[in-house]
N, C-alpha and C positions, 0 to 999 in steps of 0.2 A: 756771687754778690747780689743782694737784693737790692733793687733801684727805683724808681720812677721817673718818667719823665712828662714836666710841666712847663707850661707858660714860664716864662722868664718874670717876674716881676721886682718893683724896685726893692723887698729885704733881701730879694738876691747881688745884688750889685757891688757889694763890698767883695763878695764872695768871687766872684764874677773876675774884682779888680785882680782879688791876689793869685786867680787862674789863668790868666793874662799874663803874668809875671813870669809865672811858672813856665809857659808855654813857647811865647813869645819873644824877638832880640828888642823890639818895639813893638811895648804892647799898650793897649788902648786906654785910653782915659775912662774916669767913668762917664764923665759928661758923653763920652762917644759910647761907650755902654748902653747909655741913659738912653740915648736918643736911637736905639735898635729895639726898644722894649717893643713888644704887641701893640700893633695898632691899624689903620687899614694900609698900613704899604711896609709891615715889617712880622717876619713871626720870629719867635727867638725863643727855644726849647732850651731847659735843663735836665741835666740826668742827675736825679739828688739822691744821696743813701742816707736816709735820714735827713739829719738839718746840713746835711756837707753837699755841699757844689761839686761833682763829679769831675764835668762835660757840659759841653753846651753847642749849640749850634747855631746860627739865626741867616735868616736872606730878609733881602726884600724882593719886592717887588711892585712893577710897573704892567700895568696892563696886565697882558698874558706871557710876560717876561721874570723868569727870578734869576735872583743874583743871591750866591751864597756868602756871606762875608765872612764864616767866622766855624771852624771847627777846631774846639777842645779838649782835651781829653786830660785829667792829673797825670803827669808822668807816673806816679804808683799806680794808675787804675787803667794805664793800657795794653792791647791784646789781650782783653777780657770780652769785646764785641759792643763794649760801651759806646764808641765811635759810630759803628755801623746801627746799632738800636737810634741812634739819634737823628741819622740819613734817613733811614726807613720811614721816622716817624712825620720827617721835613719834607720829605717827597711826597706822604701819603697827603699832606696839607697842600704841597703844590696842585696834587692831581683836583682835591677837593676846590680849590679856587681856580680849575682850570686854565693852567697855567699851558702855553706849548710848551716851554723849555726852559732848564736850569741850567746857568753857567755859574761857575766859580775861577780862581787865578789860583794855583801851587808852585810852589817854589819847584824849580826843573832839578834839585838836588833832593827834592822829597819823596824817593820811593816807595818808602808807605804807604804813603797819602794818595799816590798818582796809583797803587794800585788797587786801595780801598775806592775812590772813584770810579776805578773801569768796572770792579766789579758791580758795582751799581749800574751800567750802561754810559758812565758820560766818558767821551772818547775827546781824544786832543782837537783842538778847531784853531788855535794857534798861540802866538807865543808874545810876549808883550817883554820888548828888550829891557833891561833894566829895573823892572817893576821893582824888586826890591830892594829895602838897604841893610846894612848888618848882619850878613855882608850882601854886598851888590850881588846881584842876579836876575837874570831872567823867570817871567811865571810861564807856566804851560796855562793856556787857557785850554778848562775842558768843560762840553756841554753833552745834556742828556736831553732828549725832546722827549716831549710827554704825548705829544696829538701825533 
């Protein structure tokens, strides 16, 4: 599948909302969309095939700290490497603003997820009881240092 990945900008956002949906038991507003777009404390990547909304990605961050909020992927368009094309491209922007370290939260029942993570280097640092709702659960906190 042929793809690109860009800046998140606001004609993506509607797109954005109904991948959220797709994804998601509580998925985000666009207002909270909105306020993840590019800017100096936020990157926010899409993976687009053509004018369609793939994946997406986005962190912020503070100082020399990110925090990943948010990985997508169409339920038809995963285990295709769409996910990991999107890390690769988030990470190379961490390294680029000098970041030491990226953390994110995963749900402790998302296999997947928890081992598309490691193989990128970010390893469990701990666990945050209850983090989620629908249904309740704990997240694995995992981080990858960059320095």
């Amino acid at each position: 599948m042929d793809y690109q990945i860009v800046n998140a900008e606001k004609r993506h956002l509607d797109a954005l909302v109904a991948l959220e949906h797709q994804c998601f038991s509580i998925p985000w507003t666009r207002a909270q969309l909105a306020a993840e777009l590019p800017d100096g404390h936020h990157e926010f990547l899409v993976a687009e095939a053509g004018d369609t909304v793939i994946g997406y990605v986005g962190m912020m961050y503070v100082l020399d700290e990110g925090y990943i909020s948010n990985v997508a992927v169409a339920p038809d368009h995963r285990r295709q490497g769409i996910a990991s094309t999107l890390i690769e491209a988030l990470l190379r922007r961490a390294e680029e603003l000098q970041l030491s370290f990226v953390t994110l939260e995963v749900r402790e029942s998302n296999a997947p997820a928890i081992a598309l993570y490691g193989r990128f280097g970010f390893t469990p640092v701990g666990r945050r009881k209850g983090y989620y709702d629908a249904p309740k659960e704990d997240a694995i906190l995992m981080t990858r240092l960059l320095k």
